[in-house]
N, C-alpha and C positions, 0 to 999 in steps of 0.2 A: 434605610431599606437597601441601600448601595452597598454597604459594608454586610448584609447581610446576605447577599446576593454573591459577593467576592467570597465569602465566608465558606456558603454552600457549595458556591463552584469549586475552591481549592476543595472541601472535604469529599466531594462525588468525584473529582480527577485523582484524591490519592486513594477514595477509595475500589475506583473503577480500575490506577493501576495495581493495587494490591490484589484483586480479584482476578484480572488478568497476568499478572505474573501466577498465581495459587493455578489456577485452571492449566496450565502452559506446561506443568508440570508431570512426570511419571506416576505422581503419587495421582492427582487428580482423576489420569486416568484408572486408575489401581482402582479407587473409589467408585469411579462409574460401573465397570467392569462388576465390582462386587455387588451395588446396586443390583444391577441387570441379572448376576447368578442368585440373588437372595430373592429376590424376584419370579424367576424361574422355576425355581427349586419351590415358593410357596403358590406353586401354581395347582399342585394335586389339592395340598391343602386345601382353597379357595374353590375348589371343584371347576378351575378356569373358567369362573363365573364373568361378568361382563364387568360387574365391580372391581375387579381384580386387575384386567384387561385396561380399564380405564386410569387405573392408578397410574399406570407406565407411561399410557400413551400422557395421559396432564404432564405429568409430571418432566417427562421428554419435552414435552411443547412447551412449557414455560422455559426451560432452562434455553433449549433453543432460542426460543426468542431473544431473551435476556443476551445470550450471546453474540447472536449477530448483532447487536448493537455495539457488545463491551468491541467486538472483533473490526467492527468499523470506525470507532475513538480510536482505539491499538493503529489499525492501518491509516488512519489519517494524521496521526501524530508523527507517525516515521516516514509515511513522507514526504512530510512537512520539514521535518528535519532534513532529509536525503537533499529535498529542494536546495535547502538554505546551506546544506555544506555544496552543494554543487554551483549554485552561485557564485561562493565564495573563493571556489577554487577556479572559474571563468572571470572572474575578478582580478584574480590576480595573475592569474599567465596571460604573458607577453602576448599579444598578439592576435588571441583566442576574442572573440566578436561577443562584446560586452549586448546584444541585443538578444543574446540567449540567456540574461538573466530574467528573472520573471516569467519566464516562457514558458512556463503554465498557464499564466494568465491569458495565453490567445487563444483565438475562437479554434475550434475544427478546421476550417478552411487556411486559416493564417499554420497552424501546425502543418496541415498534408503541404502548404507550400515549403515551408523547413526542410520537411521530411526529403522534398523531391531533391532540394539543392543538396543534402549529405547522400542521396544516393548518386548525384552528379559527381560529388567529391571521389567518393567511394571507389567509381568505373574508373576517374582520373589516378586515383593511386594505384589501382589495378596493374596499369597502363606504364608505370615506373618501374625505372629496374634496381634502382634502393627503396631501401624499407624503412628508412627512414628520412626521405623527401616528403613534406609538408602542404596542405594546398588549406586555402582559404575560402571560403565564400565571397570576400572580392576579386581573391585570382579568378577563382572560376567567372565571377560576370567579368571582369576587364578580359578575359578570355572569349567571352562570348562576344561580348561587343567589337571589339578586333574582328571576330569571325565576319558580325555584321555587316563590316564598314567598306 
């Protein structure tokens, strides 16, 4: 069942990126566009009957649907990826505060706290008359704590 399971997932991920690569394209859109005018055009035909009407609108909602989903696998695989190259590169430079890896993982509150100490950073490089003088999240609190003492 397991291997059957690995089986289906690898085949719905290459076949969800081959869909989403196909759809991303000029041509795809060419495709819809001509949908929408063969459509139009057999609208006299049909005496734009409510049958007629409904064909588009189905046929519009399903694909919809289908896409927000393919569009939400595409957006959560990249960045996932983005994640993990950016990790990699707080990994390895000197200096840069290894507790921004993972930092996705923290709650809302644990983020707006991040958030506030790079806009403290931010005011502090302002504040410099090089442009390239460096500051830290611990200069900033051993800064602060100086202030306090």
């Amino acid at each position: 069942m397991n291997t059957k399971r690995k089986g289906l997932s690898c085949w719905l991920e290459r076949f969800s990126h081959t869909v989403s690569e196909a759809t991303g394209t000029s041509w795809a859109f060419a495709v819809a566009l001509a949908v929408i005018i063969v459509w139009g055009v057999t609208g006299p035909v049909f005496g734009y009957s409510d049958t007629w009407q409904l064909v588009i609108n189905t046929g519009t909602t399903i694909v919809t649907f289908l896409m927000v989903f393919l569009i939400q696998r595409a957006q959560n695989k990249e960045a996932q990826a983005i994640e993990l190259k950016l990790n990699e590169i707080v990994a390895a430079i000197e200096g840069a505060s290894n507790r921004l890896i993972d930092v996705e993982s923290l709650s809302e509150e644990e983020l707006r706290t991040l958030h506030e100490y790079y806009r403290k950073l931010s005011r502090m490089a302002q504040h410099e008359s090089s442009l390239t003088k460096s500051h830290s999240i611990e200069e900033a609190e051993a800064r602060h704590l100086r202030k306090k003492a």
